[in-house]
N, C-alpha and C positions, 0 to 999 in steps of 0.2 A: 148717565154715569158711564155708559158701555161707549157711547160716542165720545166722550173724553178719556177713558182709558186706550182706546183704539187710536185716539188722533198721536194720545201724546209716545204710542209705544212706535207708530210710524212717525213721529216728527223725529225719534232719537235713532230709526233706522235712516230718516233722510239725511240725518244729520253726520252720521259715519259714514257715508257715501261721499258727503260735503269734506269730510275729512280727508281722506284719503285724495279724493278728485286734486284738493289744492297740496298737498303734501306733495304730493308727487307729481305733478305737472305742471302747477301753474305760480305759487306761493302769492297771487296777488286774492290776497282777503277776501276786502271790500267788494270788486267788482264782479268776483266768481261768486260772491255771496247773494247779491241784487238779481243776476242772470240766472244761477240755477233756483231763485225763488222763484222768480218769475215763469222761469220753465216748469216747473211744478204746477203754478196755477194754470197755464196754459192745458198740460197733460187734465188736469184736475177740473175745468172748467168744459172745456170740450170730450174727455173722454166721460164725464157726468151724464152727459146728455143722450151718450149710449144705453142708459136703462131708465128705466119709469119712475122709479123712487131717485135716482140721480139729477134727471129734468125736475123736478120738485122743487129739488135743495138749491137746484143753479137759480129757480126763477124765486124762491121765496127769500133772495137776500138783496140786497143794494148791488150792480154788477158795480159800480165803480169800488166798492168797499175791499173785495177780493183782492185785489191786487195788492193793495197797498197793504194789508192785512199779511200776505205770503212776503211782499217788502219790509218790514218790519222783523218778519221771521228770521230774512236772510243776514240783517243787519246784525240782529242776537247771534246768529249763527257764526257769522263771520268773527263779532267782538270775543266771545268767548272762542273759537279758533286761534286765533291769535294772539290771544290772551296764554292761552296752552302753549303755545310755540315759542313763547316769548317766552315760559319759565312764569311768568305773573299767577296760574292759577298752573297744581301739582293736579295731576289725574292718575 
């Protein structure tokens, strides 16, 4: 329960990070949404493997699952961005 509370309180600080990034420099969604997931699994994946309990977690999953798992994240991240920006959903 602590690893889901954890994940989900840094997915919504990655995810105001994702806001801002495209708000202000780039306003393309989609693609800055795919790129900075992706760069998270990278940071996520490789910098895991700097402690004992982190190599654990990188080798006890499917590596191809990872990615596409942060892909899908970025995808959510982006629709509901855009969504805000558009006026479609009030925050």
């Amino acid at each position: 329960a602590l690893g889901i509370v954890v994940h989900m309180l840094l997915s919504a600080g990655f995810g105001l990070v994702y806001a801002i990034v495209v708000t202000r420099l780039t306003h393309e969604f989609w693609m800055t949404g795919a790129a900075y997931a992706l760069t998270l699994w990278v940071i996520n994946y490789w910098g895991g493997h700097l402690s004992p309990i982190g190599r654990q977690m990188t080798q006890a999953k499917p590596a191809w699952l990872s990615p596409i798992v942060h892909v899908a994240y970025g995808a959510f991240m982006a629709l509901v961005a855009e969504s805000v920006a558009a006026g479609s959903i009030h925050v």
